[in-house]
C-alpha positions as CSV (number, residue, x, y, z in Angstrom):
1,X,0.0,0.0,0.0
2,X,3.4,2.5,0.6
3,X,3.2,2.8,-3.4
4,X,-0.3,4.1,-3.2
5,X,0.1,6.7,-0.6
6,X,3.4,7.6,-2.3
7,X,2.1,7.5,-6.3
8,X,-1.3,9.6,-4.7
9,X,0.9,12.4,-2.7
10,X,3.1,13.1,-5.5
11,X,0.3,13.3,-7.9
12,X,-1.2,15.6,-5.8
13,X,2.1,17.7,-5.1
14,X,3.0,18.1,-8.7
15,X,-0.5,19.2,-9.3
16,X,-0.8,22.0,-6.6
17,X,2.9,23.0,-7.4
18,X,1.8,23.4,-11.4
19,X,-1.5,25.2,-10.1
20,X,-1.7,28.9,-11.7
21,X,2.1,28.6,-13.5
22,X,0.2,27.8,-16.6
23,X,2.0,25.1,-17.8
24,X,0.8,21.8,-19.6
25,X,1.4,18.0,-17.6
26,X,1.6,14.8,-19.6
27,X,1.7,12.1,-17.4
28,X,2.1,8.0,-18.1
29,X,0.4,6.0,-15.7
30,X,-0.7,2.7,-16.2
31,X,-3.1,0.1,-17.4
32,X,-4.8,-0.8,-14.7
33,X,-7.5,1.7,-14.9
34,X,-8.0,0.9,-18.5
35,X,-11.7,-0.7,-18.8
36,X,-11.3,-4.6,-20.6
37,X,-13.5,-4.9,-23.9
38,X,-16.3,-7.0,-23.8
39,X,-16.4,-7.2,-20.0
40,X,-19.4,-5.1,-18.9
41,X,-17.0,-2.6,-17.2
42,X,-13.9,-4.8,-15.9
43,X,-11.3,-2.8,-15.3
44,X,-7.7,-4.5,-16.2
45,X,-6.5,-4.3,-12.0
46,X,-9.4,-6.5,-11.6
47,X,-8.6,-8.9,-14.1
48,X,-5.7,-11.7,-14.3
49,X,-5.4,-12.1,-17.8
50,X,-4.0,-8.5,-17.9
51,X,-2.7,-8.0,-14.6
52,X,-1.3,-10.5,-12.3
53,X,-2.5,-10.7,-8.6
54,X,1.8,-9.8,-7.8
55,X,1.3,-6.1,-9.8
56,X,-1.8,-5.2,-8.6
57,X,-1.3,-3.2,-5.6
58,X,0.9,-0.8,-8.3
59,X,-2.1,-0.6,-10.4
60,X,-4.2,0.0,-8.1
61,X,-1.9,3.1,-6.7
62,X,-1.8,4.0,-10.6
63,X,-5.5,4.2,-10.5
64,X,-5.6,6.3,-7.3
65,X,-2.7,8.4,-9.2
66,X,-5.3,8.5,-12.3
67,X,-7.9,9.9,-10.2
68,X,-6.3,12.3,-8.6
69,X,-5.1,13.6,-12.2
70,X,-8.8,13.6,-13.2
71,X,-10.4,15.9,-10.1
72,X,-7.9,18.7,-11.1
73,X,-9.7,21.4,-12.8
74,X,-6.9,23.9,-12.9
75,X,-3.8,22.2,-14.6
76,X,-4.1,21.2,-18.0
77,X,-3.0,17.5,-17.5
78,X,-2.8,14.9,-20.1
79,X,-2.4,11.0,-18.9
80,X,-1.4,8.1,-21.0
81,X,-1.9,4.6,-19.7
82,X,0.2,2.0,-21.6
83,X,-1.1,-1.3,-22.5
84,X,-0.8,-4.5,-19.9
85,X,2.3,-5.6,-22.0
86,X,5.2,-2.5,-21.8
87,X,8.9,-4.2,-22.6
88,X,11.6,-3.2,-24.9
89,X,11.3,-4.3,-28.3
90,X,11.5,-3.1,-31.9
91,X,10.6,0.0,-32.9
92,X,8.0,0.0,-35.5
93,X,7.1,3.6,-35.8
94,X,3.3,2.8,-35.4
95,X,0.8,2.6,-32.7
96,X,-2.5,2.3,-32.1
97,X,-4.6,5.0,-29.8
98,X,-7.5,4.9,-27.9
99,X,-9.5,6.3,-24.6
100,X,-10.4,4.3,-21.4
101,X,-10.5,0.8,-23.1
102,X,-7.9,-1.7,-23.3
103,X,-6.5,-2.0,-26.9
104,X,-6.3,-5.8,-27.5
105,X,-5.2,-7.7,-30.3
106,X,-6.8,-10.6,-31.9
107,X,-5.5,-12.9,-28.7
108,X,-6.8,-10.6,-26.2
109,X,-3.0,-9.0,-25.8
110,X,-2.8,-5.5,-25.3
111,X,1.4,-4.6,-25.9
112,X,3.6,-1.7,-27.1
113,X,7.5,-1.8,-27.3
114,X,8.7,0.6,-25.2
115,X,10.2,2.3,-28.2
116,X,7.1,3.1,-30.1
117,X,5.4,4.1,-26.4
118,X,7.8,6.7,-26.5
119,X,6.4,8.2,-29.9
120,X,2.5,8.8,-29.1
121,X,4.3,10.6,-25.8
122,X,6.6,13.0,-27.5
123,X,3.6,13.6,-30.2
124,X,1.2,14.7,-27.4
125,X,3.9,17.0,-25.5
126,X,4.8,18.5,-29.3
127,X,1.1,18.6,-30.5
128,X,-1.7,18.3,-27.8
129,X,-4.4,16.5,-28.9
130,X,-6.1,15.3,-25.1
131,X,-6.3,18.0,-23.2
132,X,-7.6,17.0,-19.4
133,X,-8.0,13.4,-20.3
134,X,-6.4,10.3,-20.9
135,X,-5.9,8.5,-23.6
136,X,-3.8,4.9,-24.3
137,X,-2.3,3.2,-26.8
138,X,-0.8,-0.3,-28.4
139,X,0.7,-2.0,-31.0
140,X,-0.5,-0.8,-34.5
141,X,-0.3,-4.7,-35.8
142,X,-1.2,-6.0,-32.9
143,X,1.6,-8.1,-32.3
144,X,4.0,-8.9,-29.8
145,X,7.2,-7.3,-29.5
146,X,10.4,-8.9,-29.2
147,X,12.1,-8.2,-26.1
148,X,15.5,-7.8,-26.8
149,X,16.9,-10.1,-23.6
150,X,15.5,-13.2,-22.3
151,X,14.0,-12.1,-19.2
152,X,10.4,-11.1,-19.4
153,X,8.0,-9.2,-17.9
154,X,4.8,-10.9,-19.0
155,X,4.2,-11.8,-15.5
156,X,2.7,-8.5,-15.3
């Protein structure tokens, strides 16, 4: 729970300390608030196929970070949750984007590289497109990436 408290205060800091300087926040948060298609309103937290029992106290602390983003009316703060699946890979130059629901591929995967991650973030602190929302994003072919070592982090 010290990663809840801890995710939620700073959230909070940084958004009274941007309060009235006029400045825009992008923020990456995580997947774990993201709704799960087809489930009547699952979120991913809630559900092991996208977030093992082991990473869910973080996602939960990303969702209370999430929230906290969302009650702000005076900073300009745009959030992106990654998908489930976040590892180094290739980069492909091509993503998908969406809102609040989990982008899946034709398994049920939702995955980025880290790489191409990096691209829908620099795009939205160049050229703002969601202003005071979130917005997340995966793999344009839906595919998994190659991590470039053995070790995964599926377990996620």
């Amino acid at each position: 729970m010290l990663g809840s408290v801890s995710r939620l205060t700073t959230a909070k800091a940084l958004l009274a300390g941007l309060r009235g300087a006029g400045v825009r926040l992008v923020a990456v948060g995580g997947a774990g608030s993201l709704l799960v298609p087809g489930s009547g309103g699952t979120l991913a937290v809630d559900d092991p196929a996208h977030v093992a029992p082991a990473w869910r106290a973080i996602a939960r602390a990303g969702n209370d970070q999430l929230a906290a983003f969302r009650t702000s009316t005076d900073v300009d703060c745009s959030y992106l949750s990654p998908p489930a699946i976040l590892e180094p890979g290739e980069r492909t130059g091509s993503y998908r984007i969406g809102t609040d629901e989990l982008l899946v591929d034709s398994s049920g995967l939702s995955t980025i590289s880290c790489e191409d991650l990096a691209l829908p973030l620099l795009e939205e602190v160049e050229r703002p497109r969601h202003h005071r929302t979130r917005f997340t994003v995966a793999r344009a072919d839906g595919s998994v990436p190659r991590p470039r070592s053995a070790a995964s982090s599926r377990s996620r």
